[in-house]
C-alpha positions in Angstrom: 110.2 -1.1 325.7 107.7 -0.7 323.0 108.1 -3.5 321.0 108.3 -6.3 324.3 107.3 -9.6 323.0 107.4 -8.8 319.5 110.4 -10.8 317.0 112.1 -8.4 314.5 113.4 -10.5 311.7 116.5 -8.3 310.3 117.8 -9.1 306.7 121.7 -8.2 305.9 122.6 -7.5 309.7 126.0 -6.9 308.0 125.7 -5.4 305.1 123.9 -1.6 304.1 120.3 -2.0 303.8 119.3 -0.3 300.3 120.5 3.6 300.2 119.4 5.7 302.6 121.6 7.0 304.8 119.3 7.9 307.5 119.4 4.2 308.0 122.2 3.1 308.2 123.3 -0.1 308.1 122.1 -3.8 309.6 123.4 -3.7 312.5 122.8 -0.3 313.5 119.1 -1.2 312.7 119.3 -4.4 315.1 120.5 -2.3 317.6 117.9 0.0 318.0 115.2 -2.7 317.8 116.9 -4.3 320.6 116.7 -1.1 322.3 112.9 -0.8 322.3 112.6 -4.8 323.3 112.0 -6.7 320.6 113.9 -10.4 319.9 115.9 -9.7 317.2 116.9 -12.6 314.3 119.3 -11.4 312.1 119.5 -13.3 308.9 123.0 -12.2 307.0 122.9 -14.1 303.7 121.2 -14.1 300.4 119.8 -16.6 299.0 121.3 -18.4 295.9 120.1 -20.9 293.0 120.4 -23.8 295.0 118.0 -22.5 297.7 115.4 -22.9 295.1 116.7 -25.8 293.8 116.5 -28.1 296.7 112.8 -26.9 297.3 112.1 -27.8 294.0 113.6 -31.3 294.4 112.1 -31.8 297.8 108.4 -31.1 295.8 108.9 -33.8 293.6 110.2 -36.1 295.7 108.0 -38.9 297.2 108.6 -37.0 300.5 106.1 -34.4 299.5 103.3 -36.9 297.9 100.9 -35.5 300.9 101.8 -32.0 300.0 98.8 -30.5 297.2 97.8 -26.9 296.9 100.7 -25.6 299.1 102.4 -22.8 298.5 106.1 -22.7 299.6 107.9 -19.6 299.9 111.9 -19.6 299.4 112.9 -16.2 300.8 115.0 -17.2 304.1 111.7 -15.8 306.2 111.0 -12.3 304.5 107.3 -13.0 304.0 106.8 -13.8 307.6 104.3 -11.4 309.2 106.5 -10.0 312.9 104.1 -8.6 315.8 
């Protein structure tokens, strides 16, 4: 249980993850993760245009107007820092 208490944030839980066979694929990856204790959230989608978009429209909306020097990453959690 190495990784007790620690959140492993797993991108394409479905799908290969790049090409290395050694690692196999999402899910296999989740498993073992799992296996040594960690909370796994798998995220199994990629983002599209309109992911943007709408973060785009929400900074120039007058719901942000309290929002200055922020930055506001759109990439579904990857630049999260886990353990």
């Amino acid at each position: 249980m190495r990784l007790k208490d620690k959140i492993a944030l797993i991108f394409g839980a479905g799908q290969a993850l790049g090409e290395t066979p050694a690692i196999g694929n999402g899910r296999a990856v989740s498993l073992l993760f799992a296996r040594e204790g960690a909370k796994v959230v798998c995220v199994d989608r990629r983002a599209d245009a309109w992911d943007v978009t709408y973060a785009a429209l929400f900074m120039a909306s007058d719901e942000a107007k309290f929002i200055t020097g922020a930055a506001l990453p759109v990439d579904g959690g990857r630049s999260c820092l886990v353990g």
